[in-house]
ZAMARGU-4260 file (C-alpha; in steps of 0.2 Angstrom, whole numbers, plus 5000, padded with zeros to 4 digits):
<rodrens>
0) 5922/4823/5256 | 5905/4828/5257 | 5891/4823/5248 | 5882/4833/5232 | 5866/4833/5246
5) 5874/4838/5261 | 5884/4852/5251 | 5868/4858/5243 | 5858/4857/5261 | 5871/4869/5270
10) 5870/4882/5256 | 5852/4881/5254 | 5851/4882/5274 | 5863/4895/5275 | 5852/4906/5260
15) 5834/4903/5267 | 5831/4917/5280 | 5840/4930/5269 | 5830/4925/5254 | 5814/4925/5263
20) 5817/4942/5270 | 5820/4951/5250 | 5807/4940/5246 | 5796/4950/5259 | 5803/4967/5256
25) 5800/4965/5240 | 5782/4961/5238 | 5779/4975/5252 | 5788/4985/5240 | 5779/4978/5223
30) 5762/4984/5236 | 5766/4999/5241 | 5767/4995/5258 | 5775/5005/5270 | 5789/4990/5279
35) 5795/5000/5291 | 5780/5008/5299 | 5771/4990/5298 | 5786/4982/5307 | 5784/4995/5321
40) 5764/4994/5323 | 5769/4974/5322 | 5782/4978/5336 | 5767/4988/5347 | 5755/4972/5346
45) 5769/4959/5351 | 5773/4969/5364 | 5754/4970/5370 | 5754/4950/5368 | 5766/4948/5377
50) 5762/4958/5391 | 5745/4946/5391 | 5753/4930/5393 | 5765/4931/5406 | 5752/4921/5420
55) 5751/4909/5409 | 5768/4907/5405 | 5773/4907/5421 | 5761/4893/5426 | 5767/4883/5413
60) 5786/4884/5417 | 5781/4881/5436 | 5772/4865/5431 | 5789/4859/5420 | 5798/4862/5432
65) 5788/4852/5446 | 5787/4838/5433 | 5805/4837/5430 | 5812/4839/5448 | 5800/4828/5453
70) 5809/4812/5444 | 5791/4808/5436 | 5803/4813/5419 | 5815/4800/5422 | 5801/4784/5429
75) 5792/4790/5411 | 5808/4787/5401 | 5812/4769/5411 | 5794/4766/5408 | 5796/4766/5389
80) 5812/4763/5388 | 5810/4745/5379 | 5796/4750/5369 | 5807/4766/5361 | 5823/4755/5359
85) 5814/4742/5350 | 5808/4755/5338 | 5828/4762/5336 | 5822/4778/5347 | 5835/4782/5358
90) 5827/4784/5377 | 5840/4795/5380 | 5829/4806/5371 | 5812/4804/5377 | 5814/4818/5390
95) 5819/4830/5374 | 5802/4823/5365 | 5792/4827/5381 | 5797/4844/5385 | 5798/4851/5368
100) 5779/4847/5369 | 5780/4858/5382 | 5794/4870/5381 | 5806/4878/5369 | 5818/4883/5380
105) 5818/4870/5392 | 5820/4858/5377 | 5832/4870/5372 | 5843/4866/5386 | 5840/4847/5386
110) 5846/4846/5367 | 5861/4857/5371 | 5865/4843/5385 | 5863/4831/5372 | 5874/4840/5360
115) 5888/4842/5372 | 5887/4825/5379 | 5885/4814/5364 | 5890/4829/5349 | 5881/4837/5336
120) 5887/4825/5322 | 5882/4809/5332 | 5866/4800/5329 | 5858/4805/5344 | 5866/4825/5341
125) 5858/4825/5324 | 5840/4817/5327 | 5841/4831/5343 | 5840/4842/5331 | 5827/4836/5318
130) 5815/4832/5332 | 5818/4853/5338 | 5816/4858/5320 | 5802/4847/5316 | 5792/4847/5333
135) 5780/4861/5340 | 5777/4867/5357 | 5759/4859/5356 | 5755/4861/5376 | 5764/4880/5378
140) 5755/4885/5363 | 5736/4879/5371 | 5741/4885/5385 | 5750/4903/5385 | 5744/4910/5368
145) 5724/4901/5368 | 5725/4906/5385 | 5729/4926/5381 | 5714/4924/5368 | 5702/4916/5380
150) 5700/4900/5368 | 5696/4888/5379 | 5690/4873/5367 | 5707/4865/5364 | 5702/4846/5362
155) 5703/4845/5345 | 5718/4860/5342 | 5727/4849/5356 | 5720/4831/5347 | 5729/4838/5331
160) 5746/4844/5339 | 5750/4827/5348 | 5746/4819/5331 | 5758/4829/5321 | 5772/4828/5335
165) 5769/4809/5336 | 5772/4810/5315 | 5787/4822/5318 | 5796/4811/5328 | 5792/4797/5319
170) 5797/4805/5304 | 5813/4813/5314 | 5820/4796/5317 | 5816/4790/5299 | 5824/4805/5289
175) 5840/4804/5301 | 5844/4785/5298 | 5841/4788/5280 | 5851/4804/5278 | 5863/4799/5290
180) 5867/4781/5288
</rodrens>
């Protein structure tokens, strides 16, 4: 039997996206704004983005991928491997905290690894998933999208996205062993 919570989590997960899409239809609606036509000029100007950042995403992917076939992925999680299982971290997933720093879809592929190996209702399945959900591509972001823009300050844009990664995985680890004891 499932708890009152974890019943009222799954319908309220299950609702959000469609909610917040009437919710956005209608306020464009309530203004008078033409939805469709925005959607499409939206549409033009992602394209154009994304047309922009390519180099840089490709330089990016290139340096992931040199940093995890080179093993230097695997001597970082030995490294801190005491200092993470004295704190209840698993350092099975320190590759996953790393790389979703760095990439969505190469952490992507790490959690579904970790999902397949361990399950999606294990310890190490569910805090997979809170750190995915809760953790932001800090380093593709200052590196693909500043780069498109030509912002080159990053220190402090870059100082306040490790802090908030380091509070979402700390934060990650805490919600899980509460919510899932």
């Amino acid at each position: 039997m499932e708890s009152l919570f974890i019943v009222i989590t799954k319908i309220l997960s299950t609702a959000a996206i469609p909610m917040i899409v009437f919710a956005i239809v209608v306020v464009a609606a309530i203004r008078k704004v033409k939805v469709y036509e925005e959607f499409v000029e939206g549409a033009k100007d992602g394209f154009t983005t994304a047309v922009r950042i390519i180099p840089y995403l490709v330089a990016m992917l290139v340096a992931i991928g040199m940093f995890r076939a080179s093993g230097a992925m695997d001597l970082l999680s030995q490294a801190v491997s005491p200092v993470t299982n004295a704190i209840g971290f698993p350092s099975e997933l320190l590759p996953l905290a790393v790389v979703r720093n760095l990439s969505g879809s190469g952490s992507l592929g790490l959690m579904t690894d970790i999902m397949k190996t361990h399950g999606p209702d294990s310890f190490m399945g569910r805090l997979a998933g809170a750190m995915m959900g809760s953790h932001e591509t800090t380093f593709y972001v200052l590196a693909v999208y500043f780069g498109a823009v030509n912002i080159r300050k990053t220190r402090h844009a870059a100082l306040a996205g490790i802090f908030s990664d380091v509070v979402a995985l700390i934060m990650s680890v805490i919600l899980v062993r509460w919510l899932f004891p």
